[in-house]
TORNUPA-132995 format. One line per 3 residues: number of its first residue (from 1); their letters; for each residue z, y, x of N, C-alpha, C, O, CB. Coordinates in Angstrom, 1 decimal, decimal comma, always signed. Glycine has a CB too. Layout:
! TORNUPA-132995
NUM = a = Z Y X Z Y X Z Y X Z Y X Z Y X | ...;
END
This chain:
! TORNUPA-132995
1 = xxx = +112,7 +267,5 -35,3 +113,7 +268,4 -34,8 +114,2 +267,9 -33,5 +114,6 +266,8 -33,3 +115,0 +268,6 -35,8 | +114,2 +268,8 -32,6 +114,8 +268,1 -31,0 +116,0 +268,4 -30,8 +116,4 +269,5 -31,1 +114,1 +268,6 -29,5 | +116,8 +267,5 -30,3 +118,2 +267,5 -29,8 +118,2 +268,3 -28,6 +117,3 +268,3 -27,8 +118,7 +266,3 -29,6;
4 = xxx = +119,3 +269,0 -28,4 +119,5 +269,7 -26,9 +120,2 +268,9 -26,0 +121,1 +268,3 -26,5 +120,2 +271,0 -27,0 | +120,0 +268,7 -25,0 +120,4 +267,4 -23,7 +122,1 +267,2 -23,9 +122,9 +266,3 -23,5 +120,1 +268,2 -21,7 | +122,3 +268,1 -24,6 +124,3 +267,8 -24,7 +124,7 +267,6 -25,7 +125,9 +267,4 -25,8 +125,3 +268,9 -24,5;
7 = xxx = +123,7 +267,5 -27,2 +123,9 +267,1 -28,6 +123,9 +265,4 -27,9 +124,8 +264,6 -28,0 +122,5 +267,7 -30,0 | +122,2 +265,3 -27,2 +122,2 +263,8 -27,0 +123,2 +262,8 -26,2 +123,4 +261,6 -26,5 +121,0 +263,7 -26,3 | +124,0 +263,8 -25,2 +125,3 +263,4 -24,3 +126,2 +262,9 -25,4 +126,6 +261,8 -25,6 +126,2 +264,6 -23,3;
10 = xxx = +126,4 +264,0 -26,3 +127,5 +263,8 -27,1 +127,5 +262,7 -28,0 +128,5 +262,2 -28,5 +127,7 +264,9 -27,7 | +126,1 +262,4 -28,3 +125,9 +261,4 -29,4 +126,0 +260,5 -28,8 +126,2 +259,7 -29,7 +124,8 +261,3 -30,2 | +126,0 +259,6 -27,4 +126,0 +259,0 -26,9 +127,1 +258,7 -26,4 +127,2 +257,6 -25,8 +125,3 +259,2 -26,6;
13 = xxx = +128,1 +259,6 -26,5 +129,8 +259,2 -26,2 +130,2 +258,9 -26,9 +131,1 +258,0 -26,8 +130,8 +259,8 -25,9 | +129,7 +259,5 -28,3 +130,1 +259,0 -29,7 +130,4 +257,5 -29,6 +131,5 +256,8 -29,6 +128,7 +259,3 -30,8 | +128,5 +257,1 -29,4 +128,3 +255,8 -29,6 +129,5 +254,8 -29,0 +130,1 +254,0 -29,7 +126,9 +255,6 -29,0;
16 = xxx = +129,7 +255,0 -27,6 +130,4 +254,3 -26,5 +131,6 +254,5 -27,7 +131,8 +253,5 -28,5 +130,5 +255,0 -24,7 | +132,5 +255,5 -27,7 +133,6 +255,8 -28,6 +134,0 +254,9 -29,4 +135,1 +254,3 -29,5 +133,5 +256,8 -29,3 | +132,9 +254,7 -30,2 +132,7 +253,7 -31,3 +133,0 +252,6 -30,9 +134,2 +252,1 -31,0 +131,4 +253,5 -31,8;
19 = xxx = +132,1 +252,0 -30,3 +132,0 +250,5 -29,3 +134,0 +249,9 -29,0 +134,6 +248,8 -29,3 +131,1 +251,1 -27,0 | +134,3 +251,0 -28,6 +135,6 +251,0 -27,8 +136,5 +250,7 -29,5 +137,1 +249,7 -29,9 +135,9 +252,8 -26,8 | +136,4 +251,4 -29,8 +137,2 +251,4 -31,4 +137,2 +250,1 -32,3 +138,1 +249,5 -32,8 +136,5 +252,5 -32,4;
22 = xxx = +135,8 +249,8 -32,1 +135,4 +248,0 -32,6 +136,4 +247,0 -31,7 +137,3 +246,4 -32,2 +133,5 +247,5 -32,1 | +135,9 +246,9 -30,3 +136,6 +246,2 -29,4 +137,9 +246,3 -30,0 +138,3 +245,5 -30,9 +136,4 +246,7 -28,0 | +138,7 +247,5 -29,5 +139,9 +247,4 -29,7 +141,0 +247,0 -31,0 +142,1 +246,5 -31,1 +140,1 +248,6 -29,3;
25 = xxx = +140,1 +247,6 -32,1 +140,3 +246,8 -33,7 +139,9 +244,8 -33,8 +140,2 +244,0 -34,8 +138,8 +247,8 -34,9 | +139,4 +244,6 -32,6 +139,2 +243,3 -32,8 +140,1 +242,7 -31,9 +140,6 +241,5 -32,2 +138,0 +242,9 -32,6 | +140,4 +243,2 -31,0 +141,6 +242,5 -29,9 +143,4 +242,8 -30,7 +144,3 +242,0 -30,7 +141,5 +243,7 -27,9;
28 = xxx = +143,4 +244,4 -31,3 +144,9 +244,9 -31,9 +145,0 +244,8 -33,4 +145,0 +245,9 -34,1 +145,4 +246,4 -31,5 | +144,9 +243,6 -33,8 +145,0 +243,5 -35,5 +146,1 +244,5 -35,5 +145,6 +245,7 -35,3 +145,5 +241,9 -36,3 | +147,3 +244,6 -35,6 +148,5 +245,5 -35,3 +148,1 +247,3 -36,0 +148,2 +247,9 -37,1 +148,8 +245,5 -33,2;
31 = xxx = +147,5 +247,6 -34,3 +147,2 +248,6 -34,3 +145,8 +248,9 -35,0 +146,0 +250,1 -35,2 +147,4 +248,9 -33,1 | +144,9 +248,8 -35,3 +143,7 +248,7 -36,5 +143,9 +249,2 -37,7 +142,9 +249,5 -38,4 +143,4 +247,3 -36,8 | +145,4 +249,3 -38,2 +145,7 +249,7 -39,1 +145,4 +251,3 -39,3 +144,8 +251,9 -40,1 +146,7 +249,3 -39,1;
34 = xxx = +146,2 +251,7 -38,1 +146,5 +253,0 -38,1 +144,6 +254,0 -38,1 +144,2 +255,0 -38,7 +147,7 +253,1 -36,5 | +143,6 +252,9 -37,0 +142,8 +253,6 -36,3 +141,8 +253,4 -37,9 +141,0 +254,3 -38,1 +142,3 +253,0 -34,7 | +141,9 +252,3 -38,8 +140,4 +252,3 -39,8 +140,1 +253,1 -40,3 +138,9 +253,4 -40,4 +140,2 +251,7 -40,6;
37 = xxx = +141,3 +253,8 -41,2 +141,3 +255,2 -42,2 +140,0 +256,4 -41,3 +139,2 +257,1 -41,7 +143,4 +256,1 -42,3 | +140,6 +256,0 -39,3 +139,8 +257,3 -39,1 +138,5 +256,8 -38,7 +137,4 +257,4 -38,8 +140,3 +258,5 -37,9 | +138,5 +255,5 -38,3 +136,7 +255,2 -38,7 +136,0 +255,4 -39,0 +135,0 +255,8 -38,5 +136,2 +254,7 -39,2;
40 = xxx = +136,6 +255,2 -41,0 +136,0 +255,4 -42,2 +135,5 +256,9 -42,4 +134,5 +257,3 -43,0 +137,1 +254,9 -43,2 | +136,4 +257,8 -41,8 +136,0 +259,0 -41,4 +134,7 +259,3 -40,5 +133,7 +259,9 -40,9 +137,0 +259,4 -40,8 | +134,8 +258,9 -39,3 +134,0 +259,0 -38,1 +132,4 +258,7 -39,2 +131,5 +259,5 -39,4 +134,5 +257,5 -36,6;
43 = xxx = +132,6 +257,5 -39,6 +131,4 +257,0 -40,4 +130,9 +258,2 -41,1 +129,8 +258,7 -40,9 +131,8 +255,9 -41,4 | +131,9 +258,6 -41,9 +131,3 +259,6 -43,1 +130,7 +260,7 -42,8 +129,7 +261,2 -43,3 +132,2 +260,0 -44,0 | +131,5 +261,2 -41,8 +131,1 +262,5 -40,9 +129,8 +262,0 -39,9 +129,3 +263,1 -39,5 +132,5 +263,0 -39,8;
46 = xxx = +129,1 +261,0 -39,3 +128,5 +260,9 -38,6 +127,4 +259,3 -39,1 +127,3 +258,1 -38,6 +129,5 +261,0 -37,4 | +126,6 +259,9 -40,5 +126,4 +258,3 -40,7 +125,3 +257,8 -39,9 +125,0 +256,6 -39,9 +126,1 +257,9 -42,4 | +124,5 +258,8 -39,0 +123,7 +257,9 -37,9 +123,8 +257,2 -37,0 +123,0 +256,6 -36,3 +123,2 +258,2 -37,4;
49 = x = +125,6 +257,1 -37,0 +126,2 +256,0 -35,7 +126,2 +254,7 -36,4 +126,5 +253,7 -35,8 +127,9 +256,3 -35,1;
END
């Protein structure tokens, strides 16, 4: 099945998105709290990331 050039953009902001969310859960124990529940989300909805 081929992706269309803006599924692939998008999957790929995803990715970065992600990246950023890790980083930032590892620098703000604090704030990590609030962001894991939607992680755990992001994950479920998107388990090829």
């Amino acid at each position: 099945m081929r992706l269309h050039p803006y599924e692939v953009h998008f999957n790929f902001l995803l990715v970065v998105f992600m990246d950023y969310i890790y980083i930032y859960m590892y620098t703000a124990d604090l704030h990590s709290l609030h962001i894991r529940p939607l992680l755990c989300l992001l994950k479920n909805k998107y388990p090829r990331v």
